[in-house]
LOMINU-304024 format. One record per residue: residue in one letter; y negated, z, x negated of N, C-alpha, C in turn; residue number from 1. Coordinates in steps of 0.1 Angstrom, whole numbers, plus 5000, padded with zeros to 4 digits. Atoms other than C-alpha are relative to their C-alpha. Example, Ala and Ser with C-alpha at 12.3 -4.5 7.8 and 13.67 -1.06 7.14 Angstrom:
LOMINU-304024
@tordo=A | ny=5012 | nz=5000 | nx=4991 | cay=5045 | caz=5078 | cax=4877 | cy=4988 | cz=5000 | cx=4991 | sevex=1
@tordo=S | ny=5011 | nz=5000 | nx=5009 | cay=5011 | caz=5071 | cax=4863 | cy=4989 | cz=5008 | cx=5008 | sevex=2
***
This chain:
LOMINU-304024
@tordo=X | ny=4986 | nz=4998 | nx=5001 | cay=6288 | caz=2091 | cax=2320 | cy=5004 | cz=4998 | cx=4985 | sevex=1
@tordo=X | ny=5000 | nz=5002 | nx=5014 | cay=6304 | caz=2097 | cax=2286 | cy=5014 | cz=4996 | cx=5001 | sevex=2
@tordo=X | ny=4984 | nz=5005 | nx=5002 | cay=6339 | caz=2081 | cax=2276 | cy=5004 | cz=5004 | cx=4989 | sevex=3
@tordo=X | ny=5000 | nz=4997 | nx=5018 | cay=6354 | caz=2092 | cax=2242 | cy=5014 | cz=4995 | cx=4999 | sevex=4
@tordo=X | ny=4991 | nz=5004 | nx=5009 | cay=6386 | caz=2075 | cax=2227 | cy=5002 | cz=4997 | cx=4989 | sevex=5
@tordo=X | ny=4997 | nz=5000 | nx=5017 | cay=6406 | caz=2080 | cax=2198 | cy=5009 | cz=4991 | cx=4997 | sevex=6
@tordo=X | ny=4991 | nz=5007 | nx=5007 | cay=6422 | caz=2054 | cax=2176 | cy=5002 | cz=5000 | cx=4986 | sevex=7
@tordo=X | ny=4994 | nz=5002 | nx=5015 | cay=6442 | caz=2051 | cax=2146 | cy=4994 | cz=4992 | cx=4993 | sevex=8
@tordo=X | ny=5005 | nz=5008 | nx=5014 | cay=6425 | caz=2036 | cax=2114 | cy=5008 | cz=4991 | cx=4998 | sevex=9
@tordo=X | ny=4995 | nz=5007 | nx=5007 | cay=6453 | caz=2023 | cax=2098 | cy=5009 | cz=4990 | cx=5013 | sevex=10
@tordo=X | ny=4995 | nz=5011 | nx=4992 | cay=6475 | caz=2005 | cax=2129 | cy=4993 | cz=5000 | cx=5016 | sevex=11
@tordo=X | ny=5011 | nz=5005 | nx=4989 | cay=6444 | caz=2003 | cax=2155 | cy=5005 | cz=5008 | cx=5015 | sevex=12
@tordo=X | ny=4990 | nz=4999 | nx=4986 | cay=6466 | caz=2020 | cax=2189 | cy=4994 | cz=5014 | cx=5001 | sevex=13
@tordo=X | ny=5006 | nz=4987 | nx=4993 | cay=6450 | caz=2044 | cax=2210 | cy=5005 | cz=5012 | cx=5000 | sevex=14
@tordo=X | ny=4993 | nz=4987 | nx=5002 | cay=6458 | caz=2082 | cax=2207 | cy=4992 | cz=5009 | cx=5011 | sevex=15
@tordo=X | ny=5006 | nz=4993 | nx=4988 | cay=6454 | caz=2110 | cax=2229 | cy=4990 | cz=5012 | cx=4989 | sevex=16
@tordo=X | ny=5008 | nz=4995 | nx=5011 | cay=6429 | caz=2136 | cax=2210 | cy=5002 | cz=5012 | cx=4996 | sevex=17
@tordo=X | ny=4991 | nz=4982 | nx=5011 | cay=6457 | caz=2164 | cax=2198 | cy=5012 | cz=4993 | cx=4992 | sevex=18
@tordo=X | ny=4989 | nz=5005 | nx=5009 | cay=6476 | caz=2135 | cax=2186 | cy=4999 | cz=4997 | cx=4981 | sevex=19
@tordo=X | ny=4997 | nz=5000 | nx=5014 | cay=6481 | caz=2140 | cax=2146 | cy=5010 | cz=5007 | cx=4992 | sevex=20
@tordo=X | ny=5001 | nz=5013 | nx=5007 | cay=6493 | caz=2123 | cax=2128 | cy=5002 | cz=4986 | cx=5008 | sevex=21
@tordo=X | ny=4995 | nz=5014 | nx=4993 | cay=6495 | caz=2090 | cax=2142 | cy=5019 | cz=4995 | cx=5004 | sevex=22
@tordo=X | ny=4981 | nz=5000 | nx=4994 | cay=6530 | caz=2088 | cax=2161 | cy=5008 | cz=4989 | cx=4999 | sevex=23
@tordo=X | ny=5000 | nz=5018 | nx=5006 | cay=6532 | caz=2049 | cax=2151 | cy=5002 | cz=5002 | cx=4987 | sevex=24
@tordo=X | ny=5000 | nz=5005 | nx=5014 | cay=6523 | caz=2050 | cax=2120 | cy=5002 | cz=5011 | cx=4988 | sevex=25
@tordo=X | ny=4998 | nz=4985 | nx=5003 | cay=6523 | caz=2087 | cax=2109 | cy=4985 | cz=4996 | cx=4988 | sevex=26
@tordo=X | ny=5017 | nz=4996 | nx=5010 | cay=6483 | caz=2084 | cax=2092 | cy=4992 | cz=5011 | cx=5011 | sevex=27
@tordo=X | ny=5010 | nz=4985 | nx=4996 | cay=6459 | caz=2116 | cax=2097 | cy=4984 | cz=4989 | cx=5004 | sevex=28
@tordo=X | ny=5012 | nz=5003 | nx=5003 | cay=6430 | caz=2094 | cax=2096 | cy=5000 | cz=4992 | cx=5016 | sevex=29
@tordo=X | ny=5005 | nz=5006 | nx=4980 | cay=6410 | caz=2082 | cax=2134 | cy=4986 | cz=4994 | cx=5000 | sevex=30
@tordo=X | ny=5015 | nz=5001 | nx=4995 | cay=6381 | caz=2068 | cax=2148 | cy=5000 | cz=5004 | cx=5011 | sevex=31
@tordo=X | ny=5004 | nz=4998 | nx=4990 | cay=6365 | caz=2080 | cax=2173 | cy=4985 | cz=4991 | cx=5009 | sevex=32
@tordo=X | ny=5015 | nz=5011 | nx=4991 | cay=6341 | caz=2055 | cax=2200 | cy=5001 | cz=5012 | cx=5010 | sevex=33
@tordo=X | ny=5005 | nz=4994 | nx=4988 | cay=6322 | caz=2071 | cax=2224 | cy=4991 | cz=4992 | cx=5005 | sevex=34
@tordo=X | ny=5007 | nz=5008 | nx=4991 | cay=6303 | caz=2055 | cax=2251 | cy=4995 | cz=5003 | cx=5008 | sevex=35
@tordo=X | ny=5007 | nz=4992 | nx=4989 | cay=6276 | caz=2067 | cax=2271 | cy=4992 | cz=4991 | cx=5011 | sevex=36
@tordo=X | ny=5002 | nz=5009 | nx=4992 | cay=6269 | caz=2049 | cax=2300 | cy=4986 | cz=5007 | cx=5010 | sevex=37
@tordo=X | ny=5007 | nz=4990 | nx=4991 | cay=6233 | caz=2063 | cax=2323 | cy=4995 | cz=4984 | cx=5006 | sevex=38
@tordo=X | ny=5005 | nz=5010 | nx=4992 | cay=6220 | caz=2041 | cax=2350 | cy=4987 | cz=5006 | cx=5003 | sevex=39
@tordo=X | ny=5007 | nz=4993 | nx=4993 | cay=6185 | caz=2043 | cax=2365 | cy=4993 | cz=4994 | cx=5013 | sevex=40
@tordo=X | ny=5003 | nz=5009 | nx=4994 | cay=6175 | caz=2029 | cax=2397 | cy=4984 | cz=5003 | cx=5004 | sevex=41
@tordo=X | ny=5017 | nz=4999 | nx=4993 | cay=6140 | caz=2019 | cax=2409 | cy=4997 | cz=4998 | cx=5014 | sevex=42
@tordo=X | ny=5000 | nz=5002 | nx=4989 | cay=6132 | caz=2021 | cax=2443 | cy=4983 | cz=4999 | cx=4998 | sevex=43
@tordo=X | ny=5019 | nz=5000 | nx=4993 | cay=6095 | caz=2013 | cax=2458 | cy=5001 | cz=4993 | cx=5014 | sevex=44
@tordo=X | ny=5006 | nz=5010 | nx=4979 | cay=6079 | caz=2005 | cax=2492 | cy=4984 | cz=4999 | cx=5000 | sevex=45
@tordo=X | ny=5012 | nz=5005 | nx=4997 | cay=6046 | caz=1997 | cax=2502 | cy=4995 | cz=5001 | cx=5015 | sevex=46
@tordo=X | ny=5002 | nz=4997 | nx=4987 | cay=6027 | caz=2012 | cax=2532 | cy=4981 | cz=4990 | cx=5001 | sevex=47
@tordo=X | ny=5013 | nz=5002 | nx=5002 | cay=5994 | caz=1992 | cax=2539 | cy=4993 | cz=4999 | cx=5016 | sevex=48
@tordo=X | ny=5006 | nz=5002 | nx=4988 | cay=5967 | caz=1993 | cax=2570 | cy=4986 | cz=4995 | cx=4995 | sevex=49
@tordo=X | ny=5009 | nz=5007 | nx=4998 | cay=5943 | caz=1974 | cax=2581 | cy=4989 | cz=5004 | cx=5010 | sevex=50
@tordo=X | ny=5011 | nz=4990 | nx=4990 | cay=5908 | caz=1990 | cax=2597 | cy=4993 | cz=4992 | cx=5000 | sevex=51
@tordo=X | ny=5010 | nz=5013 | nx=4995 | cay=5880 | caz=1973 | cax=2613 | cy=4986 | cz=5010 | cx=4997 | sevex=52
@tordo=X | ny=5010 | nz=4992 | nx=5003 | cay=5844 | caz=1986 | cax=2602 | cy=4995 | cz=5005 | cx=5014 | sevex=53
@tordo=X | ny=5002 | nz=4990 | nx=4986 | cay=5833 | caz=2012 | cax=2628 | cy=5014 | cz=5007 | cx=5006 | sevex=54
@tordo=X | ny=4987 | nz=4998 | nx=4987 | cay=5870 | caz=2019 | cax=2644 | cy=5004 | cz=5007 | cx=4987 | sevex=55
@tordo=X | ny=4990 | nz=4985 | nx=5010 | cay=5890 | caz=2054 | cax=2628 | cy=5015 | cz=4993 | cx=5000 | sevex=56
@tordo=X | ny=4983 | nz=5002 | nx=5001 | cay=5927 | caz=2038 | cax=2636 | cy=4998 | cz=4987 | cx=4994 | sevex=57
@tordo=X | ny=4993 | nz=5017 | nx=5006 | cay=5943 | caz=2005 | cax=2619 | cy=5001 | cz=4994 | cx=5013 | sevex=58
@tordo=X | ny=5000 | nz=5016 | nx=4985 | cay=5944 | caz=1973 | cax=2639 | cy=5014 | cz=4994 | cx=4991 | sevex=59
@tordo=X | ny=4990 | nz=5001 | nx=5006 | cay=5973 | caz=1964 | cax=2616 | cy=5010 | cz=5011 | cx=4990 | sevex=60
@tordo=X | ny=4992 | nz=4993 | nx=5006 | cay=6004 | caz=1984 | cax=2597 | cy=5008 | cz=4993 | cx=4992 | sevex=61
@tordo=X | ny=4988 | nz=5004 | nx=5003 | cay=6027 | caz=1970 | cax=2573 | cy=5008 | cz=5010 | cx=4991 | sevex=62
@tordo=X | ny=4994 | nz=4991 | nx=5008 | cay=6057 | caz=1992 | cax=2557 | cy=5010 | cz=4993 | cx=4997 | sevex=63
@tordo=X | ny=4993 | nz=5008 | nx=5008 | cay=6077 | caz=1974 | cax=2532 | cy=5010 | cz=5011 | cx=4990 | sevex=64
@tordo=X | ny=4995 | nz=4999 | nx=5008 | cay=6106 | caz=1986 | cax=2513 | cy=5011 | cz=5005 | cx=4998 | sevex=65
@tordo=X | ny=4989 | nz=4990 | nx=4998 | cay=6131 | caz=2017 | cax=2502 | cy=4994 | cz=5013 | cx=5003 | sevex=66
@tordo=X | ny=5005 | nz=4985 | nx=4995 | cay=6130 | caz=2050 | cax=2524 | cy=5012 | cz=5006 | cx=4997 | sevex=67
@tordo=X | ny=4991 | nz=4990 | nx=5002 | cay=6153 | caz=2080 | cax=2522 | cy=5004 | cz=5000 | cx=5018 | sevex=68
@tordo=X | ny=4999 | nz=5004 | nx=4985 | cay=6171 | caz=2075 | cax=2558 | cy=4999 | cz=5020 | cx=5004 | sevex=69
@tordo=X | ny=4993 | nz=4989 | nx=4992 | cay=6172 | caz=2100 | cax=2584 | cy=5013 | cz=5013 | cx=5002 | sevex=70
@tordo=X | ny=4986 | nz=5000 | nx=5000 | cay=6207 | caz=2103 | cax=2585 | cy=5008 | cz=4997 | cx=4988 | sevex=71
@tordo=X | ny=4990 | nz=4999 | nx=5009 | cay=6222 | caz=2112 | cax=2555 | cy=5014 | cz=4995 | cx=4998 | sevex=72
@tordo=X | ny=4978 | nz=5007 | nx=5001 | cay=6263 | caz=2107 | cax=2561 | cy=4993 | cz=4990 | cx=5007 | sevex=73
@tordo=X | ny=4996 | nz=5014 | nx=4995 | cay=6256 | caz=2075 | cax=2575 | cy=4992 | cz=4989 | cx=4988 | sevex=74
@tordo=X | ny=5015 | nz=5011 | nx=5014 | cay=6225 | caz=2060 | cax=2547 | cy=4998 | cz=5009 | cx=4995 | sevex=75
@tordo=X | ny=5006 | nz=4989 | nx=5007 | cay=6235 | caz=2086 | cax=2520 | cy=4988 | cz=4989 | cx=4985 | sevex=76
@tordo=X | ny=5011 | nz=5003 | nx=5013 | cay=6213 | caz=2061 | cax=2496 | cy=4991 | cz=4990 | cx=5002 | sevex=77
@tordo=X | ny=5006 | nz=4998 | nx=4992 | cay=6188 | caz=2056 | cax=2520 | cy=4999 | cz=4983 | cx=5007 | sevex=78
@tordo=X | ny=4999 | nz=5017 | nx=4996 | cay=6176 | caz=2018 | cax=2535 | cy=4987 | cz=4995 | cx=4996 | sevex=79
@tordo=X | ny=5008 | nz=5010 | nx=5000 | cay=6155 | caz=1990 | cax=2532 | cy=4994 | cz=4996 | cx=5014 | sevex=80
@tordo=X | ny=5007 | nz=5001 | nx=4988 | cay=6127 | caz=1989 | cax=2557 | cy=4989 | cz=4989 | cx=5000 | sevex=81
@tordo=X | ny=5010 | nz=5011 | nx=4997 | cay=6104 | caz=1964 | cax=2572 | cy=4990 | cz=5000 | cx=5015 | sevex=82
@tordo=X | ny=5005 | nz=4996 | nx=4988 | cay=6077 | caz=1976 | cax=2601 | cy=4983 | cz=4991 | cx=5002 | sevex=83
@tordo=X | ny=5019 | nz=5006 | nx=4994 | cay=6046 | caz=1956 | cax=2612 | cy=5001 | cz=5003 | cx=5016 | sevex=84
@tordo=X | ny=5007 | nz=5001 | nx=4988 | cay=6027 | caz=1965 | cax=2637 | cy=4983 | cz=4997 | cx=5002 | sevex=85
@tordo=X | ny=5013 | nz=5008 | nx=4992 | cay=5996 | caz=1943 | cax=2653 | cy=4994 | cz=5002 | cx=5012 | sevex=86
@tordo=X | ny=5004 | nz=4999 | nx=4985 | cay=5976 | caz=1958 | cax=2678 | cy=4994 | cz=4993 | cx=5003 | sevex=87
@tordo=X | ny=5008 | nz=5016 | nx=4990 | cay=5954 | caz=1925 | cax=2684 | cy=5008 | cz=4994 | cx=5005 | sevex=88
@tordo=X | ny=4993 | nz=5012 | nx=4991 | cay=5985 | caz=1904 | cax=2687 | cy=5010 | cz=5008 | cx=5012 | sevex=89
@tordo=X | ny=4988 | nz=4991 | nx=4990 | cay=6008 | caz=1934 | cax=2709 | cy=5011 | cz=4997 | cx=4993 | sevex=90
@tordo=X | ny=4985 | nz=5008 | nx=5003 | cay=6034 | caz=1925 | cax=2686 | cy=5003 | cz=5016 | cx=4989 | sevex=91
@tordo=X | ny=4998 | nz=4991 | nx=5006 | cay=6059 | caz=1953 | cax=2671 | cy=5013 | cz=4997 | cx=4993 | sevex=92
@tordo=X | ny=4992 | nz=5010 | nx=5006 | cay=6083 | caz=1942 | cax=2644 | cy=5006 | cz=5012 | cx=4992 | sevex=93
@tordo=X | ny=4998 | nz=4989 | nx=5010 | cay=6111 | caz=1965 | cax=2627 | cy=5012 | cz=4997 | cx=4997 | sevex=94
@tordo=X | ny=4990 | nz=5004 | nx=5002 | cay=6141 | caz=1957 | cax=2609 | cy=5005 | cz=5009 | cx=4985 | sevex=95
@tordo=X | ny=4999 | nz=4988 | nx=5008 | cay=6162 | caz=1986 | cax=2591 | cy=5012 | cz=4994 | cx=4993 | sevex=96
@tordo=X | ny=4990 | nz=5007 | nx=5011 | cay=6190 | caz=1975 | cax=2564 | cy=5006 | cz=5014 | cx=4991 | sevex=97
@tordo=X | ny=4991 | nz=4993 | nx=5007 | cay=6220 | caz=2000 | cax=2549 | cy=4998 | cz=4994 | cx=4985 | sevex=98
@tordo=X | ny=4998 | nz=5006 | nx=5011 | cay=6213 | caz=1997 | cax=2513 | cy=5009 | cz=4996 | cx=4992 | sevex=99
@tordo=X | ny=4988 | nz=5003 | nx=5004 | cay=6249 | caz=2000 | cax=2501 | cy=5006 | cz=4989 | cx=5006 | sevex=100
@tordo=X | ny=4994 | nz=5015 | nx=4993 | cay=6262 | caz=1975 | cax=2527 | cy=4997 | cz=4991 | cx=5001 | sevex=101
@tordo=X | ny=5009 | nz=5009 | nx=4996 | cay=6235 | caz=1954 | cax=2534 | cy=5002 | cz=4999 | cx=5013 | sevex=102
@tordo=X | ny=5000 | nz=4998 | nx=4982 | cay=6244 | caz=1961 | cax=2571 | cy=4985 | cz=5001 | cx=5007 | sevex=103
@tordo=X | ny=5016 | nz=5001 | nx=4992 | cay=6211 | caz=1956 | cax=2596 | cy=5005 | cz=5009 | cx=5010 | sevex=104
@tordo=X | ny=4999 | nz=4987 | nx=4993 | cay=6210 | caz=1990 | cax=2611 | cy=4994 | cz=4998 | cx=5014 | sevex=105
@tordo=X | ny=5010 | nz=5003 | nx=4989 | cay=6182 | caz=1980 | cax=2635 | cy=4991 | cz=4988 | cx=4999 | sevex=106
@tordo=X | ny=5007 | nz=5011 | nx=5000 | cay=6164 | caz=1949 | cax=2643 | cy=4988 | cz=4997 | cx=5016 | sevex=107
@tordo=X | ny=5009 | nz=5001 | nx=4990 | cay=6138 | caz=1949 | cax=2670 | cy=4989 | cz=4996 | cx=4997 | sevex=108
@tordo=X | ny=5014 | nz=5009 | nx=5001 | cay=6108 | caz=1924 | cax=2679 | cy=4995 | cz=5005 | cx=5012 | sevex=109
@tordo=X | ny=5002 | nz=4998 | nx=4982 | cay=6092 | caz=1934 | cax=2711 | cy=4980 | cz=5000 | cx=4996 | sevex=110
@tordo=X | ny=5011 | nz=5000 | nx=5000 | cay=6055 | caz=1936 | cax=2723 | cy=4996 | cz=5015 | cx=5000 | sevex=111
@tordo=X | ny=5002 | nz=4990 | nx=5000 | cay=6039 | caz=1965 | cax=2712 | cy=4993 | cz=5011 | cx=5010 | sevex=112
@tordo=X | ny=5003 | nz=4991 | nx=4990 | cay=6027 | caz=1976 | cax=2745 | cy=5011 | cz=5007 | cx=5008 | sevex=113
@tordo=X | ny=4988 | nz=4998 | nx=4993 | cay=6064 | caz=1978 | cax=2753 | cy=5009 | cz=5009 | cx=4991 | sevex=114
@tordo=X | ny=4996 | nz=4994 | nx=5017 | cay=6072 | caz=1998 | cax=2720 | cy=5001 | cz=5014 | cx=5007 | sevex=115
@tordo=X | ny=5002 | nz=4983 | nx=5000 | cay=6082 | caz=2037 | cax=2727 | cy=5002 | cz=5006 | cx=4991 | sevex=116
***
């Protein structure tokens, strides 16, 4: 974002930038500040599994972080996710968070044989 404001040299007082001569003070002379303002955000997540030698699927899952939601109009700047799942212990763990609000979208603990 850029900002640009003009001020008078000689008695300091903001001007609009077709105003000359100074309507105060009647001087030609200005400064001009400009200010460029850019933000950048960093988002990351972390998907990790856990496999057992001999066996093709994970015996564990964990997904940590920021995703781009589903649901745009409702999480246009996406959420903060958190998913384990343990298939030794049956345990299924998931807890979804509005990034802008901090609102907890979803929160479910259950046993993962009970998980649809």
């Amino acid at each position: 974002m850029i900002s640009i404001k003009y001020f008078c040299q000689e008695c300091g007082r903001e001007l609009e930038s077709d105003q000359k001569p100074c309507p105060f003070c009647g001087s030609v002379n200005r400064d001009i500040k400009v200010a460029l303002k850019e933000g950048i955000v960093i988002r990351e997540n972390l998907k990790a599994r856990q496999k057992r030698k001999g066996f093709r699927q994970f015996i564990r899952e964990i997904i940590q972080g920021w995703f781009p939601s589903r649901d745009k109009m409702k999480h246009p700047e996406g959420v903060e996710k958190i998913r384990i799942i343990d298939k030794e212990k049956d345990r299924y763990q998931e807890k979804i968070k509005d990034v802008k609000t901090g609102k907890i979208v979803r929160d479910i603990k259950e046993p993962l044989s009970q998980h649809k």
